[in-house]
PLY file of the C-alpha trace (Angstrom):
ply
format ascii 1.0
element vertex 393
property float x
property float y
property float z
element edge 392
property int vertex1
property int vertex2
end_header
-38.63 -139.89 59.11
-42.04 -140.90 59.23
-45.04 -139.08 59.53
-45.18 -139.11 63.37
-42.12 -137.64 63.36
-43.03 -134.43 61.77
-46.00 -134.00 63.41
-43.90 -133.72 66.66
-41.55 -131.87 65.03
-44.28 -129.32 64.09
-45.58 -129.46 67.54
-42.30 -128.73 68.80
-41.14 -125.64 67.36
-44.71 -124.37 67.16
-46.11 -121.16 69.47
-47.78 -123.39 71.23
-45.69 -126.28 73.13
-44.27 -122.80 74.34
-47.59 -121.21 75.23
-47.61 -119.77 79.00
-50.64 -118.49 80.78
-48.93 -115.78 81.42
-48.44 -114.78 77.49
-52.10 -115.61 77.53
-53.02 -113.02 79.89
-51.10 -110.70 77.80
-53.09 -111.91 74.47
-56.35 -111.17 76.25
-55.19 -108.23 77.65
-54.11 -106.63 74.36
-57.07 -107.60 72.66
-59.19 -106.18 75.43
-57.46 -102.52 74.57
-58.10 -103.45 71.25
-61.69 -103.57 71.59
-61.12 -100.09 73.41
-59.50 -98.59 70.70
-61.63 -99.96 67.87
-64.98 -100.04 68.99
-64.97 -97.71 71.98
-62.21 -95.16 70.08
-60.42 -94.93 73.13
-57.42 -92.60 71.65
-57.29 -95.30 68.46
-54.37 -93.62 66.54
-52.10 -95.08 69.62
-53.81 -97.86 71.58
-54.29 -100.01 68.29
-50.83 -99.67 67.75
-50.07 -101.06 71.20
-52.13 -102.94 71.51
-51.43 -104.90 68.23
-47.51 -104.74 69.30
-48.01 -105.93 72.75
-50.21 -109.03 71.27
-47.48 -109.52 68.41
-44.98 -109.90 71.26
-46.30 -112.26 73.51
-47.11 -114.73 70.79
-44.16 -117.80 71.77
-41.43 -117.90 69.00
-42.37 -114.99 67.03
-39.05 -113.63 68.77
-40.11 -110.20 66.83
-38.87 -108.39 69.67
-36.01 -108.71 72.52
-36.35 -107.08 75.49
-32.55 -108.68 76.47
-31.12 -106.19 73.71
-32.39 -103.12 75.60
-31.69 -104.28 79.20
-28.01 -103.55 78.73
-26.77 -100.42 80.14
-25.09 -99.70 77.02
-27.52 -100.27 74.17
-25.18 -101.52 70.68
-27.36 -100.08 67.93
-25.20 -101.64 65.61
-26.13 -105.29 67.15
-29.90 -104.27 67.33
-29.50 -103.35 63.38
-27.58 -106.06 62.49
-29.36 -108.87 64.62
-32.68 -107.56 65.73
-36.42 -107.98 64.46
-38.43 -105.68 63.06
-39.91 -104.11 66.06
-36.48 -104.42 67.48
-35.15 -101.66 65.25
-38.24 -99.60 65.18
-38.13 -99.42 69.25
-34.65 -97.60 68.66
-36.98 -94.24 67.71
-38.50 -94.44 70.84
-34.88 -95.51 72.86
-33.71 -92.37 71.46
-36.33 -90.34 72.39
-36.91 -89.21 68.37
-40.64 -90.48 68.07
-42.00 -88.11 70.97
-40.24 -85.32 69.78
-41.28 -85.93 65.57
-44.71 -85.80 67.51
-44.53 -82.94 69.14
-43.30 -80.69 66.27
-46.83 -82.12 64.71
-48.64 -81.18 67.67
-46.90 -78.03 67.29
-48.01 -77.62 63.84
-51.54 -78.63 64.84
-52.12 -75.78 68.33
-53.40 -72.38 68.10
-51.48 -70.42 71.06
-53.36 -67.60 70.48
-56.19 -67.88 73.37
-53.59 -68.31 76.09
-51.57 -65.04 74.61
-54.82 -63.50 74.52
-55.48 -64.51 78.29
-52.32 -65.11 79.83
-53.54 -65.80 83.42
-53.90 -69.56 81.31
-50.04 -69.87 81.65
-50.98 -70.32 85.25
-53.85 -72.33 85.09
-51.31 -74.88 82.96
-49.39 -74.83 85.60
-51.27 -75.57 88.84
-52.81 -78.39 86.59
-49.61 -79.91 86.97
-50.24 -80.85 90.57
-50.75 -84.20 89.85
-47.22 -84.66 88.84
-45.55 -83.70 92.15
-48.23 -85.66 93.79
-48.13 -88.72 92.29
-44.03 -88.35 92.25
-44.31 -88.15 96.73
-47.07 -91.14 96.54
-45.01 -92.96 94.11
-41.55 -92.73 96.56
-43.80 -93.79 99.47
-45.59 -96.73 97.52
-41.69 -98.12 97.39
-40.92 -96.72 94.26
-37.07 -95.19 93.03
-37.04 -91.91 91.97
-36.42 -92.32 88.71
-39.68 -94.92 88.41
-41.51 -92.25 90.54
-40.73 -89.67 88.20
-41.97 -91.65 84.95
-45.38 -92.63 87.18
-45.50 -88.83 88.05
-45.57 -87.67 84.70
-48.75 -90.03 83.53
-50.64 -86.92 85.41
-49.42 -84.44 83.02
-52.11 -85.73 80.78
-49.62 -86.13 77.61
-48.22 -89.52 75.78
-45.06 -88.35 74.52
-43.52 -86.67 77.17
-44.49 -89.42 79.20
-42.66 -91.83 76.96
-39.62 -89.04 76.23
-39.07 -89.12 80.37
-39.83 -92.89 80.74
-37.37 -94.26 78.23
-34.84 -92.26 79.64
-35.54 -92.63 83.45
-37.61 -96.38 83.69
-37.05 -97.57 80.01
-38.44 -101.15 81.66
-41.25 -99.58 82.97
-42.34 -98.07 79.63
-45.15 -100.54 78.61
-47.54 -99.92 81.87
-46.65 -96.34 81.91
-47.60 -95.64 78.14
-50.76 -97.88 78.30
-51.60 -95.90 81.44
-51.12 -92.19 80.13
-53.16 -92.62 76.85
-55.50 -94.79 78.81
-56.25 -92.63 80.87
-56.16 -89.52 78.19
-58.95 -91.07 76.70
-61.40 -91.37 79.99
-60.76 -88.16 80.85
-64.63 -87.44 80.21
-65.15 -89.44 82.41
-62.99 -88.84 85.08
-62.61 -85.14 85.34
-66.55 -83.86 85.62
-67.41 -85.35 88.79
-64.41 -83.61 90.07
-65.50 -80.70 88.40
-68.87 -80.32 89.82
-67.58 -81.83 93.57
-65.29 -78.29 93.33
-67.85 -76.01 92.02
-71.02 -74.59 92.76
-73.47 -74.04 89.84
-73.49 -70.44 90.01
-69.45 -70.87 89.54
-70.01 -73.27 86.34
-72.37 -70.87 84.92
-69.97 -67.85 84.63
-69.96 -66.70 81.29
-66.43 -64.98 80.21
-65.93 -62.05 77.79
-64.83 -62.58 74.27
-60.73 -62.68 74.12
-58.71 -60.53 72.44
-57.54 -60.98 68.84
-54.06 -61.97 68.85
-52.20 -60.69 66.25
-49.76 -62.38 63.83
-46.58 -61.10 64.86
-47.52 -62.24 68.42
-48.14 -65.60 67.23
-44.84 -65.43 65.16
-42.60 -64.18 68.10
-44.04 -66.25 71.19
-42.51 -69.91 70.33
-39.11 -68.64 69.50
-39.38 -66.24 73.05
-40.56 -69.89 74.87
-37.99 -71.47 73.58
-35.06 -69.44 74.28
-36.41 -68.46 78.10
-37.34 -72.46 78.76
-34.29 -73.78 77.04
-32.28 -71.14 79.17
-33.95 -72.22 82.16
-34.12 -75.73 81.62
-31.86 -77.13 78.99
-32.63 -80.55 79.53
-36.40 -80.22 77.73
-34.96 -78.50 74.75
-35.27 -81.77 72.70
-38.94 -81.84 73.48
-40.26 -78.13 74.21
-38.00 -76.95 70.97
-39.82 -79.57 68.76
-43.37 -77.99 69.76
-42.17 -74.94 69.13
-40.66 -74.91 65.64
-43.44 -76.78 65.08
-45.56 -74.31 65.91
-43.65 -71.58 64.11
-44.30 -73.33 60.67
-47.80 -73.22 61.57
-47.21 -69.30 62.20
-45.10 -67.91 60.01
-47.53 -68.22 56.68
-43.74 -69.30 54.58
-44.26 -72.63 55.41
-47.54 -74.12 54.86
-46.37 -77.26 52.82
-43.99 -78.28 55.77
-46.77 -77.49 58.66
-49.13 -79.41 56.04
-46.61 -82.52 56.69
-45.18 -82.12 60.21
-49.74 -82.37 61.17
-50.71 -85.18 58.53
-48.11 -87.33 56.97
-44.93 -87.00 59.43
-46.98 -87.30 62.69
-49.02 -90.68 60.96
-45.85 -92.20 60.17
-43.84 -91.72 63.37
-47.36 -92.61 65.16
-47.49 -95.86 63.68
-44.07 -96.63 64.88
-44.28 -95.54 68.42
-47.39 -97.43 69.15
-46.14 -100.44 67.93
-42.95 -100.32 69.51
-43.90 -99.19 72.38
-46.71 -102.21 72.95
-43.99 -104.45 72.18
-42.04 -103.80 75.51
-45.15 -105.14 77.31
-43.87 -108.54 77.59
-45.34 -111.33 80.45
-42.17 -111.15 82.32
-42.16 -107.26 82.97
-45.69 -106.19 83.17
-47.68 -108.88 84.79
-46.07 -107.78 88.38
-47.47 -105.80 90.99
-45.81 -102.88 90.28
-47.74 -102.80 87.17
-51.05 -102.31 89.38
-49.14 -99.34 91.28
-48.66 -97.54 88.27
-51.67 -97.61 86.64
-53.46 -96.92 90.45
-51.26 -94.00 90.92
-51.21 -92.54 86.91
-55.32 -91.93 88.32
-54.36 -90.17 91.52
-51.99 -88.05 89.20
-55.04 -87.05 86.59
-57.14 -86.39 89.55
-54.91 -84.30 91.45
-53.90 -82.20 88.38
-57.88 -81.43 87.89
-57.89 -80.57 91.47
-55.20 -78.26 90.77
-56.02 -76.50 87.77
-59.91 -75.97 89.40
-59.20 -74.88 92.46
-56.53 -71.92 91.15
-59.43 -71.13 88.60
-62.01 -70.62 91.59
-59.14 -68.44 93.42
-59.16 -66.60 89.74
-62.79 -66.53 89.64
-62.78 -64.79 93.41
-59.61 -61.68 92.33
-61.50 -61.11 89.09
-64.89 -61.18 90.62
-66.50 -63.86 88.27
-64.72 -63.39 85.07
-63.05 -66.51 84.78
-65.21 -69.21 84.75
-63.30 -72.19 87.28
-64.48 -75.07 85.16
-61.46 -73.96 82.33
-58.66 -74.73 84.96
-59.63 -78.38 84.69
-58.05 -78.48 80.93
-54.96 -77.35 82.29
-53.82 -80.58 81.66
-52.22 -81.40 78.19
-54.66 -83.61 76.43
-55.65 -80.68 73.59
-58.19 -80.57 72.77
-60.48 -83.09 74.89
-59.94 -81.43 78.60
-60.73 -78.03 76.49
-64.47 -80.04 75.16
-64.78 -81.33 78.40
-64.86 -77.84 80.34
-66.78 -76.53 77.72
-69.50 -78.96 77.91
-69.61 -78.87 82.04
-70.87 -75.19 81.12
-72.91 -75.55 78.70
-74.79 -78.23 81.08
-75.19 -74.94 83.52
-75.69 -72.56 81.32
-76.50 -73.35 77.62
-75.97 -70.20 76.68
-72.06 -70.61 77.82
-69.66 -71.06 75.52
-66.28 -71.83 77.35
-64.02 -73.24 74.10
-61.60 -70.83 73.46
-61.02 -70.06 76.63
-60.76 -73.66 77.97
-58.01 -73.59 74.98
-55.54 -71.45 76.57
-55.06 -73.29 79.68
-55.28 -76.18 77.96
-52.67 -75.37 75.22
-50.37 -74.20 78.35
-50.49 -77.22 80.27
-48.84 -78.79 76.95
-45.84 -76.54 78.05
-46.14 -77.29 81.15
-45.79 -80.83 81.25
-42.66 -80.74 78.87
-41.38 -78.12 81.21
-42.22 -80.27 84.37
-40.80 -83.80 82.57
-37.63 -81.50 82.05
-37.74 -80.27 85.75
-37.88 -83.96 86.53
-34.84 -85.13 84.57
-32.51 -82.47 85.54
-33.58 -83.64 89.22
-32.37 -87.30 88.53
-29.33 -85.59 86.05
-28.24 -84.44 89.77
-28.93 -86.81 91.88
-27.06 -89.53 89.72
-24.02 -86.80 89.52
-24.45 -86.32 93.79
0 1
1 2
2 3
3 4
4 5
5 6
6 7
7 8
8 9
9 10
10 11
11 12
12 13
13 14
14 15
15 16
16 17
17 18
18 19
19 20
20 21
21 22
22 23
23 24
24 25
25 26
26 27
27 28
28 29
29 30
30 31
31 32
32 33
33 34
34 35
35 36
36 37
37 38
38 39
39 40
40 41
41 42
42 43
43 44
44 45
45 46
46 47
47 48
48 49
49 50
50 51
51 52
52 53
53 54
54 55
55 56
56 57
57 58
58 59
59 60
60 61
61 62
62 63
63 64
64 65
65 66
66 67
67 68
68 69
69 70
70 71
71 72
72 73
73 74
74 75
75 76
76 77
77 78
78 79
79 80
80 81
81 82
82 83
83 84
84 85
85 86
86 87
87 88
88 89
89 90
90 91
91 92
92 93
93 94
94 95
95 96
96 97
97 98
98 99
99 100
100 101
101 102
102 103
103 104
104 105
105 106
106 107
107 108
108 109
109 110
110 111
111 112
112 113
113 114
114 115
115 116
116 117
117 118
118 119
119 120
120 121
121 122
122 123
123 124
124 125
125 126
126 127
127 128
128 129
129 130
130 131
131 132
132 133
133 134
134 135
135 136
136 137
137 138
138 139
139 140
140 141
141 142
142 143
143 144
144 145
145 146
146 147
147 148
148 149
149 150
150 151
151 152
152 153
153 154
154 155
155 156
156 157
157 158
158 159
159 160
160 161
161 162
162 163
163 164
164 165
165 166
166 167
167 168
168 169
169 170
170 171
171 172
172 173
173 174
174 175
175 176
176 177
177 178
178 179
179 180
180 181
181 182
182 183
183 184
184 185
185 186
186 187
187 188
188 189
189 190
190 191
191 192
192 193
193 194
194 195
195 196
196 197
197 198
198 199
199 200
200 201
201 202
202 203
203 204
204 205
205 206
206 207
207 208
208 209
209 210
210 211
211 212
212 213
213 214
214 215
215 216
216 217
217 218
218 219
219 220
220 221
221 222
222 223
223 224
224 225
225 226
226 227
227 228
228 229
229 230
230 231
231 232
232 233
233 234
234 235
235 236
236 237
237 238
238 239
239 240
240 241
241 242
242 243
243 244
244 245
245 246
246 247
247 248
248 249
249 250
250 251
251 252
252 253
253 254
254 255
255 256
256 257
257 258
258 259
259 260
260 261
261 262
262 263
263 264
264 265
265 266
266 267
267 268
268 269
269 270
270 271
271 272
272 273
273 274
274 275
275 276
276 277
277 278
278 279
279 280
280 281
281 282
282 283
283 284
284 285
285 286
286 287
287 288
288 289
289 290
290 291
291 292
292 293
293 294
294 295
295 296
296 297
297 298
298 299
299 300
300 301
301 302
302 303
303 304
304 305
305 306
306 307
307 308
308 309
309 310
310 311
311 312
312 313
313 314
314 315
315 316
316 317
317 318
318 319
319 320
320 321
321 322
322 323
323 324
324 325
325 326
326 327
327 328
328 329
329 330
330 331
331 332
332 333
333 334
334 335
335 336
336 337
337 338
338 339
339 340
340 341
341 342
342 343
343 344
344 345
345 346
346 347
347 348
348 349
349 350
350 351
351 352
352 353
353 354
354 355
355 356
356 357
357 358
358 359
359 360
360 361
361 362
362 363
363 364
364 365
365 366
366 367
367 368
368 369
369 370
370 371
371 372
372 373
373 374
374 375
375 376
376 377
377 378
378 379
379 380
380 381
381 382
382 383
383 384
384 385
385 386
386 387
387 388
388 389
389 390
390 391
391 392
């Protein structure tokens, strides 16, 4: 063989007598959220990781991941250990929904509860901010959309990554790239999208309301609300046990004061690990074939209309708040109704500050804020046991 031979031989089974433009749009595309999530720390701890995954993927003949294994209706796990790549076997934590919910039991470890105990008119600013969600999910089934798509687009406006990706894999599992890109995407503008809104629905005498000093909750409070959550949720809804009853035991190892070594490693070590996984595995899915479609533009046009709507939501119940009490509850907190703890809790905070300096809205942005974390997992629940009946009907 002489030397011409191998050079064409190298060219051959190289990346690049493969290369698409279509992989190259990927390539730019991931390295464009990279830049996001490096230099302008748009939620790093995730969009590096799926970013990086998504660019790994679409490099011709890396073959480190195969979307063919997962298309089945009945995933073999045994074939994915035995034949599958790397990111191959670490996308079986997210297929199985364990990633979100290993997450959540950090976040769990890592909330306070305590403001929305202290104020529990938050449980219902959590929930209006879930407007979005039923929004989005009737814009979504008129843009075209199945329900089961609709629902995972829907649930980008409850302003949380996990449950978006616990609903997604189980509902649009080939819609998961665009979705999860979109909900932590879109976590991380939330400064920018949710003051103008803010001040659009308020007056400045309404974002200068200053609100009395809450209550101190005590320990036993803290001790007994997650197991009381769980057991009334999980009654309610049994399908968001997996997730909801992660956050809450969680939480309880936070609360208890017994337990401080495992809430140490549920917050730090645990959540880092199972982090690292889920954002490369999850960027992986984004392969040329499944995400550069139209539908891709849909979702990440309607995930918006979803944030928007839930900080429509959650503002205009505070203002109706703000008129029974008489001005004790400021309307600007109802906009961290949504999930993203603690950022939609700085964000109100800041919008009064800006009015009033002298306002200090934290704490009680936190309750609402800590609530809509509930009530998204209760709302992605609501959501499957819709499509748990409609596939049974």
């Amino acid at each position: 063989m002489n030397i011409g031979e191998v050079l064409k031989n190298v060219w051959e089974t190289s990346g690049f007598s493969a290369f698409t433009w279509q992989q190259g749009v990927m390539i730019l595309i991931a390295l464009v959220l990279l830049y996001l999530g490096i230099a302008r720390k748009f939620e790093p701890l995730l969009l590096v990781g799926i970013a990086f995954g998504m660019f790994i993927t679409n490099i011709p003949g890396t073959d480190a991941f195969h979307p063919e294994m997962w298309t089945v209706e009945n995933v073999d796990y045994l074939d994915v250990l035995q034949h599958g790549e790397i990111l191959d076997i670490l996308y079986i934590g997210v297929k199985t929904g364990l990633y979100p919910c290993v997450i959540f039991i950090g976040v769990g470890a890592m909330t306070d509860f305590g403001p929305m105990i202290a104020n529990p008119k938050s449980l219902l600013l959590g929930a209006a901010a879930q407007l979005g969600i039923y929004c989005a999910l009737v814009l979504a089934i008129c843009f075209g959309f199945d329900y089961n798509v609709s629902a995972s687009i829907a649930i980008i406006g409850g302003a949380d990554g996990p449950t978006a990706i616990w609903l997604t894999k189980t509902l649009a599992p080939e819609k998961l790239a665009p979705i999860a890109i979109a909900a932590y995407s879109y976590m991380a503008l939330i400064p920018m999208i949710q003051p103008p809104i803010m001040r659009a629905l308020t007056t400045k005498k309404e974002r200068m309301l200053r609100m009395d000093q809450l209550r101190t909750v005590s320990k036993k409070e803290k001790i007994i609300f997650p197991i009381a959550v769980t057991l009334i949720t999980c009654l309610l809804l049994p399908s968001v046990a997996p997730l909801l009853g992660c956050l809450m035991f969680g939480n309880l190892l936070k609360e208890t004061g017994v337990t401080a070594r495992l809430s140490d490693t549920a917050q730090n070590a645990l959540m880092n690990i199972v982090t690292l996984f889920l954002g490369i595995s999850v960027g992986a899915t984004a392969v040329a074939e499944t995400f550069l479609q139209l539908a891709t533009l849909k979702i990440i046009f309607l995930g918006l209309l979803a944030f928007c709507f839930s900080t429509i939501g959650g503002v205009l119940l505070g203002k109706l708040l703000s008129w029974i009490t008489k001005g004790k509850i400021n309307p600007l907190i109802g906009a961290a109704g949504v999930s993203a703890v603690p950022m939609a809790a700085r964000v109100a905070h800041l919008e009064g500050k800006r009015a009033n300096p002298d306002n200090y809205l934290l704490m009680h942005a936190m309750g609402p804020n800590v609530a809509g974390v509930i009530g998204s997992a209760v709302s992605a629940g609501f959501l499957l046991a819709v499509y748990n009946v409609l596939i049974m009907g």
